[in-house]
C-alpha positions in Angstrom: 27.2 -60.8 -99.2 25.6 -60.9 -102.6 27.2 -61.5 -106.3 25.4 -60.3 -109.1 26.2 -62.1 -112.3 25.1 -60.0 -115.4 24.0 -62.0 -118.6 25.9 -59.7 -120.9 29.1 -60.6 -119.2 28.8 -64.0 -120.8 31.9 -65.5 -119.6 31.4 -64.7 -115.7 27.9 -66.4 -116.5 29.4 -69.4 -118.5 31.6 -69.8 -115.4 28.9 -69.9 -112.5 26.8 -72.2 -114.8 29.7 -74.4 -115.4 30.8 -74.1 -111.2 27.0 -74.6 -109.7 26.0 -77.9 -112.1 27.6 -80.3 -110.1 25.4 -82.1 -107.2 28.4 -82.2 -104.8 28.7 -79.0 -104.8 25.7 -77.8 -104.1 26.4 -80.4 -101.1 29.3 -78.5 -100.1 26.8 -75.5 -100.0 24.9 -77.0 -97.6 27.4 -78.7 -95.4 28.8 -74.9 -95.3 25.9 -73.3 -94.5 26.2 -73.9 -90.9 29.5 -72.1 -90.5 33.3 -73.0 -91.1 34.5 -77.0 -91.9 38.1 -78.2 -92.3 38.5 -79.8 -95.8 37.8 -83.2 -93.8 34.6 -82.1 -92.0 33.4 -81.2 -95.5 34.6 -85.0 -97.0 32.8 -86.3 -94.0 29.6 -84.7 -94.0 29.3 -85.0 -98.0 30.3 -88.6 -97.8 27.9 -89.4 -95.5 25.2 -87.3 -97.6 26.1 -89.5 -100.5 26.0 -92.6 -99.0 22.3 -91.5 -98.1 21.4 -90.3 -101.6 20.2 -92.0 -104.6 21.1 -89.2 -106.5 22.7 -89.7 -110.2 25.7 -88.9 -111.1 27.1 -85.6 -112.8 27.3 -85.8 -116.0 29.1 -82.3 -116.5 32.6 -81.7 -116.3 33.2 -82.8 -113.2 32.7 -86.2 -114.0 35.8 -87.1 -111.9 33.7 -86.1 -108.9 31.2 -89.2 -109.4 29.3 -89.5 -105.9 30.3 -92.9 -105.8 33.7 -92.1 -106.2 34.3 -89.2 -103.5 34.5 -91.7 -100.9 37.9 -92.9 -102.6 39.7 -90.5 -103.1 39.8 -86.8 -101.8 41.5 -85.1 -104.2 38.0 -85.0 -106.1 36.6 -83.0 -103.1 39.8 -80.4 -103.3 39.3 -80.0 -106.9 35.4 -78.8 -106.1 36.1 -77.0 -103.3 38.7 -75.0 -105.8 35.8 -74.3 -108.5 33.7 -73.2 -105.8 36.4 -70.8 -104.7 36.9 -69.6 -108.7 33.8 -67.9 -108.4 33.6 -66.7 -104.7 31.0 -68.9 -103.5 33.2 -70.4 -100.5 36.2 -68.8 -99.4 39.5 -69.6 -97.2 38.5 -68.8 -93.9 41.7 -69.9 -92.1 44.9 -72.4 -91.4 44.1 -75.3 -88.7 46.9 -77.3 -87.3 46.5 -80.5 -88.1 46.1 -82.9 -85.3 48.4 -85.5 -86.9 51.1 -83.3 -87.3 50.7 -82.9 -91.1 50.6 -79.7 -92.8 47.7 -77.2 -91.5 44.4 -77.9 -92.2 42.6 -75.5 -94.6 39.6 -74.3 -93.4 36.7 -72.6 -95.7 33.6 -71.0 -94.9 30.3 -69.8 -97.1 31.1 -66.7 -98.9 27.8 -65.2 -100.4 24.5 -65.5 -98.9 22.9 -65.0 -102.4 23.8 -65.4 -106.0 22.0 -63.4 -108.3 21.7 -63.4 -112.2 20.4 -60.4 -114.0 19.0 -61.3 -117.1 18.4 -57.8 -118.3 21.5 -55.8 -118.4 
């Protein structure tokens, strides 16, 4: 699926700017890409990608989602996973049981296979 984001709808625009600045979540992008992850697969695999990166840190509005700091405490990645899913990019794909006996597992997939932003209309 493909969103189109029009320039003259300033606000949608503002809002995908402000969602797709943040380094982690273009990792959650790519952790996605290869087809649904629990909430934990995705904290593992971007952990890991971290740990591996000497990328700098955001300086946007997600400062709370330092790549440093993911590895402490989760809540940072379920607070990018929700501005991902503000804009459609990622989606709840279904409900896993949880192995531990917890709550279900939440389980998201990739939603659009291309964003687009027309500058013209």
């Amino acid at each position: 699926m493909t969103k189109e984001f029009k320039i003259s709808d300033i606000e949608s625009f503002k809002d995908v700017m402000r969602v797709l600045h943040c380094p982690i979540r273009w990792d959650i992008i790519e952790v996605l890409k290869s087809g649904p992850k629990s909430s934990e697969e995705i904290f593992q695999k971007v952990t890991e990608i971290k740990e591996n990166s000497s990328e700098n840190v955001c300086e946007g509005q997600c400062e709370a989602g330092h790549p440093k700091d993911l590895k402490k405490q989760k809540a940072k990645l379920y607070y990018h996973l929700r501005e991902l899913n503000s804009i459609g990019i990622i989606d709840l794909d279904e409900y896993r049981p949880s192995e531990s006996g917890r709550a279900p597992e939440k389980v998201w997939k990739l939603n659009l296979e291309k964003v687009t932003i027309n500058f013209m209309k």
